[in-house]
C-alpha positions in Angstrom: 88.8 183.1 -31.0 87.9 180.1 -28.8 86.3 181.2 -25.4 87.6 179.1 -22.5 85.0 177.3 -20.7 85.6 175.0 -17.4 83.6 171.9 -16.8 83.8 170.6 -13.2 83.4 167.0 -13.6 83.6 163.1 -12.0 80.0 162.5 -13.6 78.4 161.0 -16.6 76.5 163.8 -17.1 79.6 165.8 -17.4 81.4 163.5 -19.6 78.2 163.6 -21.9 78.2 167.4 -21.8 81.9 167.2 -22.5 81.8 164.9 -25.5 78.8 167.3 -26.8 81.4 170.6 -27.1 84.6 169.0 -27.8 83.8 169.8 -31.4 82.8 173.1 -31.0 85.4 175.2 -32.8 84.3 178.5 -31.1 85.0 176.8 -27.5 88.0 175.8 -25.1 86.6 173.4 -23.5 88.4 172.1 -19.9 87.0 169.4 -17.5 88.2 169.5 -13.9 87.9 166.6 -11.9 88.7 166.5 -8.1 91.4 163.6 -8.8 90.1 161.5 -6.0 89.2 158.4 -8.2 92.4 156.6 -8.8 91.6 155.5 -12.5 88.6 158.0 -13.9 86.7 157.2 -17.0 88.4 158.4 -20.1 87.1 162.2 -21.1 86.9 163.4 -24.8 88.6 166.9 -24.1 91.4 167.9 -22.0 91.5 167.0 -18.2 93.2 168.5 -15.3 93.2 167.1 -11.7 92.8 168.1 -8.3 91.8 170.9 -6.5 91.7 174.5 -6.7 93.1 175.8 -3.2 89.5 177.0 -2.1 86.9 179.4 -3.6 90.2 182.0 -4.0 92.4 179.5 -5.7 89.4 179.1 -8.1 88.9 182.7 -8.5 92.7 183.0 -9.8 92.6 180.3 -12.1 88.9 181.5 -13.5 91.0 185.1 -14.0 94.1 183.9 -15.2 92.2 181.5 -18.0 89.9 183.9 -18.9 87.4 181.4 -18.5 84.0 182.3 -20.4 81.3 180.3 -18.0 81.4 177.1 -15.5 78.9 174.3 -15.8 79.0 172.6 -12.2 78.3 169.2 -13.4 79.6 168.1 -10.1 78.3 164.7 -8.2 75.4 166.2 -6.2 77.0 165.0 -2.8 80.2 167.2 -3.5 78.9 169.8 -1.8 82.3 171.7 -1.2 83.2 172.7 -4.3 80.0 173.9 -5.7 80.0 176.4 -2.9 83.6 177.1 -3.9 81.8 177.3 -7.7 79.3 179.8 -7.0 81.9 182.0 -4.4 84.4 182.2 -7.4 82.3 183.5 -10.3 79.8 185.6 -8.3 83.5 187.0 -7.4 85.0 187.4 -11.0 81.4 187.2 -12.5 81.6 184.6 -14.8 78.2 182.9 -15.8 77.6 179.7 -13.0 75.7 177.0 -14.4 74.5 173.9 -12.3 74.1 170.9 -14.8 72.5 167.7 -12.2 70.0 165.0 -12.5 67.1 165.4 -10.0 67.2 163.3 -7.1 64.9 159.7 -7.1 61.4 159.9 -5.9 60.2 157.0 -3.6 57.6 154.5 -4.8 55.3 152.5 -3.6 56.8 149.8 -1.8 60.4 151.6 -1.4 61.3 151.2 1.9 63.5 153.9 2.6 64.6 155.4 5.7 66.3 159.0 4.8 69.7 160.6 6.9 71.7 163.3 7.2 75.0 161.5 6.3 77.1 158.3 7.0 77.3 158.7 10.6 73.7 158.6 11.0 73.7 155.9 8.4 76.0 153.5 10.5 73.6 154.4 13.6 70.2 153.6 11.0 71.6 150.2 11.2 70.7 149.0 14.4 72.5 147.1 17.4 71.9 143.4 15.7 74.3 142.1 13.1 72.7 142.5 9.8 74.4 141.9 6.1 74.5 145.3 4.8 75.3 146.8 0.7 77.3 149.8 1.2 77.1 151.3 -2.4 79.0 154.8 -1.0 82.3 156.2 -2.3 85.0 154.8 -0.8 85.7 158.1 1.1 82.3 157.3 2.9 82.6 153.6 4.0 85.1 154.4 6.8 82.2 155.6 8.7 81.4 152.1 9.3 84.1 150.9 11.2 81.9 152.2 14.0 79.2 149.4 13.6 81.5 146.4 13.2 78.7 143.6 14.2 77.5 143.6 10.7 78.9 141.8 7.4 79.5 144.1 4.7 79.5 144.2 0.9 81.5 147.3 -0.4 81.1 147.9 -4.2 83.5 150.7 -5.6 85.5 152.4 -8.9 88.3 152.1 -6.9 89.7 149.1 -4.0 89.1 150.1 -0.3 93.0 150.5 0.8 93.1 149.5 3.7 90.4 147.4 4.1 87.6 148.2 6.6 88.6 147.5 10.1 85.6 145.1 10.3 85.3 141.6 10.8 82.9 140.6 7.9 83.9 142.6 4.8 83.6 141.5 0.7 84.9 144.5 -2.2 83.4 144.1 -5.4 85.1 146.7 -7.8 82.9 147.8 -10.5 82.1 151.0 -12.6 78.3 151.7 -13.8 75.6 151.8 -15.4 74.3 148.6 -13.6 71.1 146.9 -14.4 67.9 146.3 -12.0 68.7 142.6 -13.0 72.1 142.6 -12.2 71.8 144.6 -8.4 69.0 141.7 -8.0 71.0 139.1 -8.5 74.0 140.6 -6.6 71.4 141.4 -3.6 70.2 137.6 -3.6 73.5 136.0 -4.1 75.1 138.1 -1.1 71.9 137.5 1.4 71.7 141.8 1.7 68.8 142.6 4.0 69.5 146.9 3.6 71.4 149.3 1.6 73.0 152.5 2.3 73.1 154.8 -0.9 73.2 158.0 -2.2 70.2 159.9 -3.9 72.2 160.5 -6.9 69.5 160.4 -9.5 69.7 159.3 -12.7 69.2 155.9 -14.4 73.3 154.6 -14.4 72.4 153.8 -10.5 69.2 153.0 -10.0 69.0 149.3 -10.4 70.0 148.8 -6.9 67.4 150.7 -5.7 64.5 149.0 -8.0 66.1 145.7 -6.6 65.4 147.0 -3.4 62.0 147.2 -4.1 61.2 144.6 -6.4 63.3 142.1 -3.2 60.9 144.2 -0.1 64.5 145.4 1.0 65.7 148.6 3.3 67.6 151.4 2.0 69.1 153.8 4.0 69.1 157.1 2.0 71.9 159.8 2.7 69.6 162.8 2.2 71.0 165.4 -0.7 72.9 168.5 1.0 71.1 172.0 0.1 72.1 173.2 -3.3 73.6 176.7 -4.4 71.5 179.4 -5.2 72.5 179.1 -9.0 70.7 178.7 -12.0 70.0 175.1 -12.7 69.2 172.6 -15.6 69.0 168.8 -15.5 70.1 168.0 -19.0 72.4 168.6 -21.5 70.3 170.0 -24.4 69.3 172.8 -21.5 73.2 173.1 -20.3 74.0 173.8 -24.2 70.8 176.9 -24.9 72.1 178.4 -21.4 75.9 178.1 -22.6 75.1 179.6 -26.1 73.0 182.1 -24.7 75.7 183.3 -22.1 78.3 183.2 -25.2 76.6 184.0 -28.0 73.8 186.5 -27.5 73.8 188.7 -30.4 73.4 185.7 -32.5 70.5 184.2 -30.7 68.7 188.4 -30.9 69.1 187.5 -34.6 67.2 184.5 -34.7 64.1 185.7 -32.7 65.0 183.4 -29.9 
């Protein structure tokens, strides 16, 4: 009998996760994503979109699926529903996990300048014009349209519909892993003198921000919010021994482990 197990996705390191149990034959695996990117990366086991209706809408559909265990392999920024995540199964009390890369460190000669969030961001930016790399969702870049004396480049999965309400505005449409050589050249060719980013961890994002350095450029950091009090693993080998160990416990007695 396969025991239903629910994925919430929209990262690599849940797709990798994913693709690592869609041949288990003891599992049903399902990966939820939130349905806000218009054209998502294609997933190797079933999908279903949108949202849950709150941490009671999740609750029903963990009950009603019998679901086995969660894996919050959520972006780190999405905030929301990994407080919905851990009010559902503390509430049904089905096993949480928390599957996310540890945030970026600053080096020495990063020049970052950390915020709260994009408001504080667009305010980090100062009163002179100044050619700015917004590499934010496109949920985020609105935020901008406050500070409309500086030129923006906007780099997204998905175009920016409408368009900022901004004078100075370019869209460059593009899904990762980029390369430190790549963001360099990009950053050159477009004049950028800061960034605004995420601390998403990880290596699929990171060029921009060793182009930063490597180019003695600014980056305005949106600072990670606080995490759920959930147990946590950064990798999938980790996300798998907790999974088989919540599952599978008799079997791992038997082995000694």
């Amino acid at each position: 009998m396969r025991r239903p197990v629910l994925i919430l996705g929209g990262t690599r390191d849940a797709r990798q996760l994913a693709a690592r149990l869609a041949d288990r034959d003891d599992l049903s695996v399902l990966l939820s994503l939130a349905g806000r990117t218009e054209n998502p990366a294609p997933q190797p086991v079933p999908v279903r979109s949108g949202g849950f209706g709150g941490a009671e809408g999740l609750a029903d559909f963990l009950r009603a699926q019998g679901t086995s265990a969660v894996i919050d392999a959520t972006h780190p920024y999405a905030a929301h529903i990994s407080r919905n995540a851990a009010l559902a199964c503390a509430a049904t009390d089905v096993p949480l996990l928390a599957l996310g890369r540890p945030a970026w460190e600053a080096q020495a000669g990063d020049r970052w300048h950390e915020v709260k969030d994009v408001a504080a961001a667009a305010n980090a930016l100062g009163t002179a014009p100044r050619r700015v790399f917004l590499a934010l969702g496109r949920n985020e870049v609105r935020a901008f349209e406050a500070a409309p004396q500086h030129a923006y480049l906007v780099r997204s999965v998905d175009p920016i519909t409408p368009p900022l309400a901004v004078p100075d505005a370019e869209y460059v449409l593009a899904r990762g892993p980029f390369s430190e050589a790549d963001d360099r050249a990009l950053l050159a060719r477009h004049g950028i003198e800061i960034i605004v980013a995420k601390n998403s961890g990880g290596s699929a994002t990171y060029g921009k921000i060793a182009a930063a350095r490597a180019l003695g450029i600014e980056v305005v950091m949106l600072r990670r919010p606080p995490v759920q009090d959930v147990p946590r693993v950064s990798d999938a080998d980790a996300a798998l021994a907790w999974l088989d160990a919540c599952l599978h416990p008799a079997a791992r007695a038997e082995r000694g482990e």
